[in-house]
MITIRO-963000 format. One line per 4 residues: their letters; for each residue x, y, z of C-alpha. Coordinates in nm, 3 decimals. Example, Ala and Ser with C-alpha at 12.3 -4.5 7.8 and 13.67 -1.06 7.14 Angstrom:
2
AS> 1.230/-0.450/0.780 | 1.367/-0.106/0.714
//
This chain:
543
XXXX> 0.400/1.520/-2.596 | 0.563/1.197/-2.618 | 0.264/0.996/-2.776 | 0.388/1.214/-3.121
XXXX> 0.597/0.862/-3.156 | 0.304/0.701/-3.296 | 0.301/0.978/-3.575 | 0.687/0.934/-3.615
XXXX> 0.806/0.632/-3.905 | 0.884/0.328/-3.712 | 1.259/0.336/-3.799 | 1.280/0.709/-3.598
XXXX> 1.063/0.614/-3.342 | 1.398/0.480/-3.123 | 1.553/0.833/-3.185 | 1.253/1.022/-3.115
XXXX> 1.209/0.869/-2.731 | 1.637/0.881/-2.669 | 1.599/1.254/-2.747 | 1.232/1.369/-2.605
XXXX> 1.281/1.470/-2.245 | 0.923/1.390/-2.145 | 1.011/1.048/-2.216 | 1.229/1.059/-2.033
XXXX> 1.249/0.917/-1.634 | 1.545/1.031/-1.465 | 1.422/0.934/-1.147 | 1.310/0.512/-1.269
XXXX> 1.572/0.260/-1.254 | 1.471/0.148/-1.609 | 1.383/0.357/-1.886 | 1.102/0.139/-2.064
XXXX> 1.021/0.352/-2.369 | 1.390/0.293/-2.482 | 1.372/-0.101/-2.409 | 1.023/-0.103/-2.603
XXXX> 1.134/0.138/-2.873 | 1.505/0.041/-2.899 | 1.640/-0.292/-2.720 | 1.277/-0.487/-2.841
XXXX> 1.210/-0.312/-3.129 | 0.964/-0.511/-3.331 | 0.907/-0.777/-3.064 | 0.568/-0.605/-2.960
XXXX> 0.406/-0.971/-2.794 | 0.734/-0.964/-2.598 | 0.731/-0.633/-2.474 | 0.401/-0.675/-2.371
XXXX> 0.448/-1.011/-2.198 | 0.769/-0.878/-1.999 | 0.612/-0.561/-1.914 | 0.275/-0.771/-1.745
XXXX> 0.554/-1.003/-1.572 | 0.731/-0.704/-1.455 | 0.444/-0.485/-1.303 | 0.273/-0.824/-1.110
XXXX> 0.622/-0.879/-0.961 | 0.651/-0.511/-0.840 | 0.207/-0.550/-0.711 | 0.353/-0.852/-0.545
XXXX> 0.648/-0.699/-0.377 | 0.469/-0.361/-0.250 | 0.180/-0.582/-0.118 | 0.405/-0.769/0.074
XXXX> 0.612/-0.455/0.156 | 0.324/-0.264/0.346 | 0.206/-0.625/0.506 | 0.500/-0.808/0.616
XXXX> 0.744/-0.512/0.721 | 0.634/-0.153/0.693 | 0.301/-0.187/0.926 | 0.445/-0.459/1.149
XXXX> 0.738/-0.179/1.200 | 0.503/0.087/1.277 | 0.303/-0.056/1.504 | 0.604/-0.188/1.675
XXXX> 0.705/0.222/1.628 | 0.378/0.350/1.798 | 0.436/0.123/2.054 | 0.755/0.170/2.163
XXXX> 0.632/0.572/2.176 | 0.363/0.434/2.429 | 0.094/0.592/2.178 | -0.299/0.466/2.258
XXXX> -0.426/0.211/2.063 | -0.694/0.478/1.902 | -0.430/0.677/1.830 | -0.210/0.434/1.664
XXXX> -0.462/0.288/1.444 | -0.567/0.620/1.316 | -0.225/0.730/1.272 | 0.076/0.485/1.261
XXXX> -0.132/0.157/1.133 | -0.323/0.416/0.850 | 0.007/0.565/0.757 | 0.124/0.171/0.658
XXXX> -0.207/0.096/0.526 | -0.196/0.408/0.253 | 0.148/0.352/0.168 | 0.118/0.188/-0.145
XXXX> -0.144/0.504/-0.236 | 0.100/0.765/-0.060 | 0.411/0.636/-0.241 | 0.256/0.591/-0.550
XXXX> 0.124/0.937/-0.585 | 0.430/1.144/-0.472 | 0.615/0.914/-0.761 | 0.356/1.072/-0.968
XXXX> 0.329/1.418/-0.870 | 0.700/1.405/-0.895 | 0.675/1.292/-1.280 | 0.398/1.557/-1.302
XXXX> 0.171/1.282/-1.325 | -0.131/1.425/-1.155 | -0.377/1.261/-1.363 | -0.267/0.944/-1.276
XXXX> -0.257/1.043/-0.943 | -0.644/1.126/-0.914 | -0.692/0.806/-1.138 | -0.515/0.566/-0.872
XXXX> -0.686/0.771/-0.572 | -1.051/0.810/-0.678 | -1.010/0.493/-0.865 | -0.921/0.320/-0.579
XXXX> -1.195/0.421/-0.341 | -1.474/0.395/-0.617 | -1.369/-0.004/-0.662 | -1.342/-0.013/-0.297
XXXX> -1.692/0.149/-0.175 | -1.869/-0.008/-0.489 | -1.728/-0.338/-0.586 | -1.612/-0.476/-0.235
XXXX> -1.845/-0.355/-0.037 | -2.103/-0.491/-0.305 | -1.930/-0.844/-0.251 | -1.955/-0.830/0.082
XXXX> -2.343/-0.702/0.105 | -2.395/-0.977/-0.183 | -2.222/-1.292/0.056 | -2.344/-1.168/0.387
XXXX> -2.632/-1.000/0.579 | -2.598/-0.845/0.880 | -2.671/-0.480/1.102 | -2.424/-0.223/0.996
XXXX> -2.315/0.055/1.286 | -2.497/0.344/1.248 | -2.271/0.618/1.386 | -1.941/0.460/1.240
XXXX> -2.134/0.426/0.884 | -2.262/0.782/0.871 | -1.926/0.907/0.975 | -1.701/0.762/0.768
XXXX> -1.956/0.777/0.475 | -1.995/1.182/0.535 | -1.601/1.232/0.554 | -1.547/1.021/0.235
XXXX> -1.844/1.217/0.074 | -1.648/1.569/0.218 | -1.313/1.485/0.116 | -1.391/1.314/-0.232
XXXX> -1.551/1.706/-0.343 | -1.274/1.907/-0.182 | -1.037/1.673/-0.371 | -1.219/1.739/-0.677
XXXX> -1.235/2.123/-0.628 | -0.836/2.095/-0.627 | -0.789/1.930/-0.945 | -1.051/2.115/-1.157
XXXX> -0.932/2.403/-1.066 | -0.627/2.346/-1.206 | -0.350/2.393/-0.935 | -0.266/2.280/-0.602
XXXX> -0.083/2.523/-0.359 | 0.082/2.489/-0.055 | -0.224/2.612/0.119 | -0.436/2.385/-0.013
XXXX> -0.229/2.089/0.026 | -0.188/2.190/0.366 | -0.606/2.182/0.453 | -0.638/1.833/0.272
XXXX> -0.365/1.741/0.575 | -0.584/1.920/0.826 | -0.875/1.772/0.709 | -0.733/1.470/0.799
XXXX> -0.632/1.571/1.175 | -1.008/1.742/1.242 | -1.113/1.327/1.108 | -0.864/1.154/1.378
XXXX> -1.027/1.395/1.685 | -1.378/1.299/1.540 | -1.311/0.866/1.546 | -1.098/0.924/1.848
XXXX> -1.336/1.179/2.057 | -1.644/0.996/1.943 | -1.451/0.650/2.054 | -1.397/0.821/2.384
XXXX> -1.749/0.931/2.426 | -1.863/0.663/2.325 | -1.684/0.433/2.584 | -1.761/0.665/2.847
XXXX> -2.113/0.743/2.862 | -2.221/0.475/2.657 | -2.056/0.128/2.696 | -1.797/0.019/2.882
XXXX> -1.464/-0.045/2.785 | -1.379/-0.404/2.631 | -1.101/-0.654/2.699 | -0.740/-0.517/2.550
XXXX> -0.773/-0.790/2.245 | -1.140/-0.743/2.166 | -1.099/-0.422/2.141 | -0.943/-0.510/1.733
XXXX> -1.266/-0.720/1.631 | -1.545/-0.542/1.839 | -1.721/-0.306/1.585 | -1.908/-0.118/1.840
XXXX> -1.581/-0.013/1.950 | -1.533/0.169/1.676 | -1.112/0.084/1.622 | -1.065/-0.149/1.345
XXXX> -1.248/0.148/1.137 | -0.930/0.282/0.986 | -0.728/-0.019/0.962 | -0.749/-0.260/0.714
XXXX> -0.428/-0.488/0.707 | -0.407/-0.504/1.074 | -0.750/-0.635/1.094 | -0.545/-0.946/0.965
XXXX> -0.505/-1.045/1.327 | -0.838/-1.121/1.381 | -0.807/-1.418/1.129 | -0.477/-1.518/1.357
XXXX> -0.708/-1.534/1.631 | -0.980/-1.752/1.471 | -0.634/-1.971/1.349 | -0.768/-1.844/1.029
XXXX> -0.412/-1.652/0.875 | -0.102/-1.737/0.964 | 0.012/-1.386/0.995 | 0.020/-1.157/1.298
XXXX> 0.022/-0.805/1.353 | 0.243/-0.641/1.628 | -0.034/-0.531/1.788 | -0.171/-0.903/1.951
XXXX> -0.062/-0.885/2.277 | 0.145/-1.209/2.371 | 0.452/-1.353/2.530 | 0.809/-1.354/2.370
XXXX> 0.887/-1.731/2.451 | 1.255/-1.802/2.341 | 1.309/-2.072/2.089 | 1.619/-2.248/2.146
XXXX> 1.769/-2.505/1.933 | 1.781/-2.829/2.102 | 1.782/-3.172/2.040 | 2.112/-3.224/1.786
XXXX> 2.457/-3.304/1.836 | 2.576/-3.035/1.576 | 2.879/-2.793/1.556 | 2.884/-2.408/1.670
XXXX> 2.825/-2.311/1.248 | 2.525/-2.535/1.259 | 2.381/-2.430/1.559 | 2.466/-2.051/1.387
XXXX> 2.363/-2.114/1.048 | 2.014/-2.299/1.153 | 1.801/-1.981/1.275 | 1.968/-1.784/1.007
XXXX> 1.850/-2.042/0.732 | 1.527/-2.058/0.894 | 1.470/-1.686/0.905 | 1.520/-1.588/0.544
XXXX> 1.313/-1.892/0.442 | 1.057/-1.738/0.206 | 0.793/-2.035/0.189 | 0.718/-2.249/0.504
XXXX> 0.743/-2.617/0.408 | 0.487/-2.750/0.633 | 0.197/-2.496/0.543 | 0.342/-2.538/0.161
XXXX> 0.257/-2.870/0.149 | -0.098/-2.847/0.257 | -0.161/-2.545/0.048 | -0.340/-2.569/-0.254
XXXX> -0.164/-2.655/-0.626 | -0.174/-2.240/-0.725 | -0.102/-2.166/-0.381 | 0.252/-2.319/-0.428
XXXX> 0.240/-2.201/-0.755 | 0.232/-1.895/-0.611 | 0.475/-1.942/-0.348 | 0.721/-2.073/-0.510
XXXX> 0.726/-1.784/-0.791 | 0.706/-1.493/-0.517 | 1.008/-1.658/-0.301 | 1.271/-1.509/-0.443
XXXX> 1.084/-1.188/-0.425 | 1.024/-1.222/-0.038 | 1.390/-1.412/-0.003 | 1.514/-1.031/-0.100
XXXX> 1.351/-0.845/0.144 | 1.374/-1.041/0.416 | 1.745/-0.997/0.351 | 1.722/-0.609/0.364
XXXX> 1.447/-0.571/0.610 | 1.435/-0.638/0.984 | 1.092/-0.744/1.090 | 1.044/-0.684/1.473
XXXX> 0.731/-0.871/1.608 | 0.640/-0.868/1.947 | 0.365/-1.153/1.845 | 0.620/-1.433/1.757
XXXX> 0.916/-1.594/1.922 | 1.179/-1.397/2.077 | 1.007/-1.098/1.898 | 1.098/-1.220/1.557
XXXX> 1.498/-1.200/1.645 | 1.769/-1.359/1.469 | 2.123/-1.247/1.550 | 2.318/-1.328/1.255
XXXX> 2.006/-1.194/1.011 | 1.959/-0.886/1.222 | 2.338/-0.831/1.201 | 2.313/-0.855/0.872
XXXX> 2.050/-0.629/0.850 | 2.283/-0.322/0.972 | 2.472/-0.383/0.638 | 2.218/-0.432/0.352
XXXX> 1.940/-0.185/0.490 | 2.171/0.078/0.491 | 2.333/-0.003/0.200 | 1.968/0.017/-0.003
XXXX> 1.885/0.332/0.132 | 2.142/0.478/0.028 | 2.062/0.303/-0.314 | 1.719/0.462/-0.334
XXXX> 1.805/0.818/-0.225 | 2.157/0.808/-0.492 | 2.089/0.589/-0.795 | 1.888/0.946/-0.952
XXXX> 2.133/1.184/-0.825 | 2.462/1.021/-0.862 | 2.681/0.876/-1.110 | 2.768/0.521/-1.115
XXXX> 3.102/0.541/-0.951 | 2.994/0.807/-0.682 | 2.682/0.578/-0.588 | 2.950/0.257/-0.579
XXXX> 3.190/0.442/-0.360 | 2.884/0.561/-0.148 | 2.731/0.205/-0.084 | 3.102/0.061/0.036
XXXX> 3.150/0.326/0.290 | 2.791/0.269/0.392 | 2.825/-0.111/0.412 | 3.167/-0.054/0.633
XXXX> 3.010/0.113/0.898 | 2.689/-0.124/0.878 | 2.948/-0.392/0.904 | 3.087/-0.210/1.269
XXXX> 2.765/-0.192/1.405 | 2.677/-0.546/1.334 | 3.012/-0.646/1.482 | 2.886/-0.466/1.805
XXXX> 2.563/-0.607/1.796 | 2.722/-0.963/1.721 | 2.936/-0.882/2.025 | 2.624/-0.776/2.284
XXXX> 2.356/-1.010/2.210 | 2.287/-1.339/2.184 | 2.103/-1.625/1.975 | 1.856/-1.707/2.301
XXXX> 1.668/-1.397/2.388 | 1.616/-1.020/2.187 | 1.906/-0.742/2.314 | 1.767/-0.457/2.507
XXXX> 1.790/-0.258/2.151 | 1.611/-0.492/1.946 | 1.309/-0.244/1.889 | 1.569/-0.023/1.694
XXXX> 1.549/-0.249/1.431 | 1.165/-0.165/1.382 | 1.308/0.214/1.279 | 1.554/0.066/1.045
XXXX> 1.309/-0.131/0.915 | 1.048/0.151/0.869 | 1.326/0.362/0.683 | 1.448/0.044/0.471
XXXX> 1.028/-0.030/0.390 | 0.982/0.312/0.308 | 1.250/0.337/0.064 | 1.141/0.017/-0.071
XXXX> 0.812/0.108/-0.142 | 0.936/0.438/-0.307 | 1.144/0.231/-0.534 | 0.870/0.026/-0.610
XXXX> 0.623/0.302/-0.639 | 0.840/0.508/-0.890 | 0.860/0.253/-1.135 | 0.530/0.150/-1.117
XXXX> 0.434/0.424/-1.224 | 0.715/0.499/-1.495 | 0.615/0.179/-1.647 | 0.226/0.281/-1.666
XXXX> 0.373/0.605/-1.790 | 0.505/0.388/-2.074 | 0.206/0.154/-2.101 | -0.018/0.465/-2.194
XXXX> 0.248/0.594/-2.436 | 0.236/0.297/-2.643 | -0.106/0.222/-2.594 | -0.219/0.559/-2.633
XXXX> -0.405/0.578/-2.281 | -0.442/0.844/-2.121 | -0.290/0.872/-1.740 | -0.625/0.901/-1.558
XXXX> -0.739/0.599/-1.740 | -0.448/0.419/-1.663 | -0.454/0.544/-1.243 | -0.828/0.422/-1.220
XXXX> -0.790/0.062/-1.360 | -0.438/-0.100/-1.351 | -0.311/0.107/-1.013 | -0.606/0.091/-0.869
XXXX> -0.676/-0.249/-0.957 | -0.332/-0.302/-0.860 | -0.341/-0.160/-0.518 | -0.706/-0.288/-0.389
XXXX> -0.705/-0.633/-0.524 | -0.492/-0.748/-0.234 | -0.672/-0.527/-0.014 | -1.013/-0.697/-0.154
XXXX> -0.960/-1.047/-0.079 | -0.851/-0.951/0.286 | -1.166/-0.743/0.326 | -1.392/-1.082/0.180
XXXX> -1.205/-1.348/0.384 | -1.291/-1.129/0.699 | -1.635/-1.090/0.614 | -1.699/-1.445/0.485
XXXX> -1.502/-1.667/0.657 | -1.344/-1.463/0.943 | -1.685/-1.407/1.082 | -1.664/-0.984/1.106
XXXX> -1.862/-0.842/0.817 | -1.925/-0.506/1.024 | -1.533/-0.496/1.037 | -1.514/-0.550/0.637
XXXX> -1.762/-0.345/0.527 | -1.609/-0.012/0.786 | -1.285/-0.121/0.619 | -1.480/-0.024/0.263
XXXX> -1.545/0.288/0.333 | -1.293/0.391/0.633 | -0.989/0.280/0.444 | -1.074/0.469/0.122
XXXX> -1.078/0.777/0.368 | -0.758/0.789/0.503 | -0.614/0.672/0.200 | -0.793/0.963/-0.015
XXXX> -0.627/1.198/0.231 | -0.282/1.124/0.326 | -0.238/0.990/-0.072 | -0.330/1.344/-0.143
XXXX> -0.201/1.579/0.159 | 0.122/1.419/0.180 | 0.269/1.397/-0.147 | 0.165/1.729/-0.252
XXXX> 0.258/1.893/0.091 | 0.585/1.778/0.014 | 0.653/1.854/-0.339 | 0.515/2.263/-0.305
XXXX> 0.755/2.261/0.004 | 1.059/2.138/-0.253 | 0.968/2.352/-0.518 | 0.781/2.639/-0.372
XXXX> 0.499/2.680/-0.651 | 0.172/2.535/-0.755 | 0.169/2.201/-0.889 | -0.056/2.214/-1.213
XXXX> -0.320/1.969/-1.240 | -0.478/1.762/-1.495 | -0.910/1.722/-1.535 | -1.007/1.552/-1.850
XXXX> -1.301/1.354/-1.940 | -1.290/1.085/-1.760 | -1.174/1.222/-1.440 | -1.518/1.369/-1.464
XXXX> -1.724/1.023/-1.491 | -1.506/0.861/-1.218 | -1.576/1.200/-1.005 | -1.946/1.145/-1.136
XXXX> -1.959/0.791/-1.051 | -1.766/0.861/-0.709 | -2.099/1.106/-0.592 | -2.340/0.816/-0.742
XXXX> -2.228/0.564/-0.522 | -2.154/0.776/-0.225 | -2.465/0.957/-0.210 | -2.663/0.632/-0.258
XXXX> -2.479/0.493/0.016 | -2.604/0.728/0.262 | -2.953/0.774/0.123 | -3.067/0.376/0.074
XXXX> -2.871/0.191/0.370 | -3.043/0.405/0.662 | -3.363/0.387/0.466 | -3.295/-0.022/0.524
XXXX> -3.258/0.047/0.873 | -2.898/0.016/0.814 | -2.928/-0.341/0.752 | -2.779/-0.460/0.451
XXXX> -2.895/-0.630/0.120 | -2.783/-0.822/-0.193 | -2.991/-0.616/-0.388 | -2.836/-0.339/-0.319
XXXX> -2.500/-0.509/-0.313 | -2.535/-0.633/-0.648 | -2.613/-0.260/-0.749 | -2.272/-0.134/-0.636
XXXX> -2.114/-0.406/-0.822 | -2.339/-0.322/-1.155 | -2.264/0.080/-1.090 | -1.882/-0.019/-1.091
XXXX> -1.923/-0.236/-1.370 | -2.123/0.072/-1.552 | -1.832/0.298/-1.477 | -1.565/0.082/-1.642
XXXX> -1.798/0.039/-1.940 | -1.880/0.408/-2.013 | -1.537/0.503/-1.929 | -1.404/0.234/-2.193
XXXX> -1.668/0.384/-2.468 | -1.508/0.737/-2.378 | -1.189/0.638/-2.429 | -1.287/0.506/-2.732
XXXX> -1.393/0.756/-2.851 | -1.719/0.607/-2.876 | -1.974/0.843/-2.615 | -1.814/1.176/-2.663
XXX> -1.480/1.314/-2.729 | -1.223/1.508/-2.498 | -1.184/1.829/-2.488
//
């Protein structure tokens, strides 16, 4: 085990983690047990500081990842495959909506990290279904859905003990992996058969752009970023989702006497602009704090990433940065997929002959297109975009979870501790305040609260079908789980607040209640107490 450094002399501890293989991460682009144990040795407050700096940055940049350009890219995907709206939500916006989740738990089966995968799973949907629903009950009152509710409720209830079953029992096969996927399928005919019925016999079908706000609809239930648009609408966010229908009216420059590199360089300059100068100013004094610190973060991937929208101008086309685009996406993916497998000089020599033929195709798109209006192509870019997001994310995902890796070695935390706080924490924060600003000030508590316990659903399922669906395929055996003690309590505290959900809200007649809001958020805040004391040491010990 590589927590045996803390029983090793400090002087040895450098040699111990250069020469342990399981501290060793072949696959992360840093290895942070040698910088903390070898580059920083001594210079704990440092370490610590640098390491809390480094893992916001990477939060930051996934959040922004799944928002900005990997579900923009598939709904522009699902689209452009002429898929329903039903099915696209369930399917294409989900798939963007767990990627953080997804990504973060195939890094981790992958580093046979499966305790921290149930950690950042069950972790996630017990702070989800507890403390932001709580929130939300706690700020607003209002009928829930009753068919919607008991669905998703059920499903979560379902999935969270056949998840369980999996990991105390030690192993996860192909087989099972396989279910938790079809599990997920026999879910997307029940929201989109019930929708159907539902519109048939029951109420007629809404407008094309209520159909994204109107609960009784029953479509914003397993989507929670692209309920984001619904805040566009009220003029409340100033982000849209490629799913709001609207023009594509072309934004030419006018008005200046400039030369041909101006009137090139201008859109270009204005495209990879990370902070918008008019809404900066207006913004509050952390809100350009937090700008300003983020924009080179968002400056970099709007460099690699091409962002088709069919909601903004000219669907979000630049020439010159979508050109450009042809070069550097390429160029990263083959980053991501070489930088474990290859050596220096064989990844260096890779990347040039990638960037040459990016650098063709841009010359050809340079060639047939123009600064006025989108090419006939332009929805290509949403596929290179979707391939350049995903291996963004996976990037991002791997050494987010190296570094907790590290975090519990020198703390001395264990991995499901670690997957039910910090990623968890890490992945719904985000995810929270979008959830309260649409139930508070959007207007759509219905929509926030399905979000609560839809999300954690779909999230619960594709985080756990996919990854290890695609790891027993690689290595064609079992992947050996991990059940300690506190995977227990969170499993424990998971039933609690489940089971309570679906007992007490239909005995309130499915109207909702601070009281019983402010219970969720005292259950959570119970859970991260007792689990704290067991960690401890301090309730009972591990066995």
């Amino acid at each position: 085990m590589c927590r045996q450094v803390h029983s090793v002399n400090e002087s040895n501890k450098c040699f111990f983690v250069t020469n342990n293989t399981e501290c060793l991460d072949p696959d992360a682009l840093v290895n942070y047990l040698t910088v903390a144990y070898c580059s920083f040795k001594g210079l704990h407050v440092l370490v610590y500081t640098v390491g809390i700096l480094w893992l916001l940055v990477m939060f930051v940049m996934l959040g922004n990842l799944a928002e900005k350009f990997f579900c923009p890219a598939l709904e522009v995907t699902g689209k452009s495959l002429r898929l329903s709206q039903n099915v696209a939500g369930v399917t294409f916006v989900a798939l963007g909506n767990s990627s953080a989740d997804i990504f973060s738990a195939l890094a981790g089966v992958n580093q046979s990290r499966t305790a921290l995968v149930f950690g950042g799973l069950f972790g996630s949907g017990l702070f989800t279904t507890c403390m932001v629903g709580g929130v939300v009950m706690i700020l607003t009152s209002f009928q829930i859905m009753e068919r919607p509710f008991l669905r998703d409720v059920i499903m979560y209830l379902s999935s969270t003990y056949w998840a369980f079953c999996l990991f105390y029992m030690g192993s996860i096969g192909l087989a099972s992996a396989i279910g938790v996927i079809v599990i997920y399928v026999l879910y997307l005919v029940v929201v989109i058969g019930s929708h159907n019925l539902y519109q048939k016999f029951i109420k007629t079908v809404p407008p094309p752009l209520t159909v994204y706000y109107d609960m009784e609809t029953d479509c914003l239930q397993t989507s929670t970023i692209s309920t984001l648009s619904v805040l566009k609408h009220k003029g409340e966010c100033d982000e849209n989702t490629a799913l709001l229908p609207g023009p594509a009216a072309p934004c030419p420059i006018t008005g200046y006497n400039v030369t041909r590199l101006h009137r090139q360089a201008q859109p270009f300059l204005t495209a990879i602009t990370p902070v918008k100068l008019d809404k900066w100013r207006k913004a509050s004094w952390y809100k350009k704090i937090y700008d300003i610190w983020k924009a080179p973060l968002v400056l970099l991937l709007k460099l690699t990433i091409p962002a088709v929208r069919h909601s903004k101008p000219n669907h979000n086309w630049c020439r010159t940065l979508n050109a450009l685009h042809l070069i550097t996406g390429p160029v990263f993916i083959a980053f991501a997929i070489g930088h474990t497998k290859m050596p220096v000089t064989d990844l260096v020599s890779t990347c040039c002959m990638v960037a040459m033929v990016g650098a063709v195709v841009a010359g050809l798109v340079l060639a047939t297109s123009s600064n006025m209006e989108p090419p006939y192509y332009h929805n290509v870019f949403a596929y290179l975009g979707f391939f350049v997001s995903m291996s963004w994310i996976y990037v991002l995902a791997t050494e987010i979870v190296t570094l907790l890796k590290a975090a519990g070695v020198i703390f001395n935390v264990g991995d499901t501790i670690l997957g039910m706080t910090i990623l968890a924490w890490g992945n719904c924060i985000p995810d929270m305040v979008t959830i309260v600003t649409i139930s508070v000030k959007g207007g759509y508590p219905r929509m926030g609260l399905a979000a609560c316990f839809g999300g954690p659903v779909l999230n619960l399922l594709l985080g756990l079908g996919i990854p290890f669906t695609m790891v027993t395929l690689r290595t064609g055996e079992p992947i050996k789980t991990e059940f300690d003690a506190a995977a227990g309590i969170l499993t424990a505290f998971m039933f609690v607040g489940l089971i309570s959900s679906l007992i007490v809200i239909p005995l309130m007649g499915f109207r909702t209640s601070k009281v019983y809001g402010f219970y969720l958020v005292l259950l959570y805040l119970t859970f991260v107490l007792v689990t704290a004391l067991q960690e401890l040491g301090l309730l009972f010990e591990v066995t």
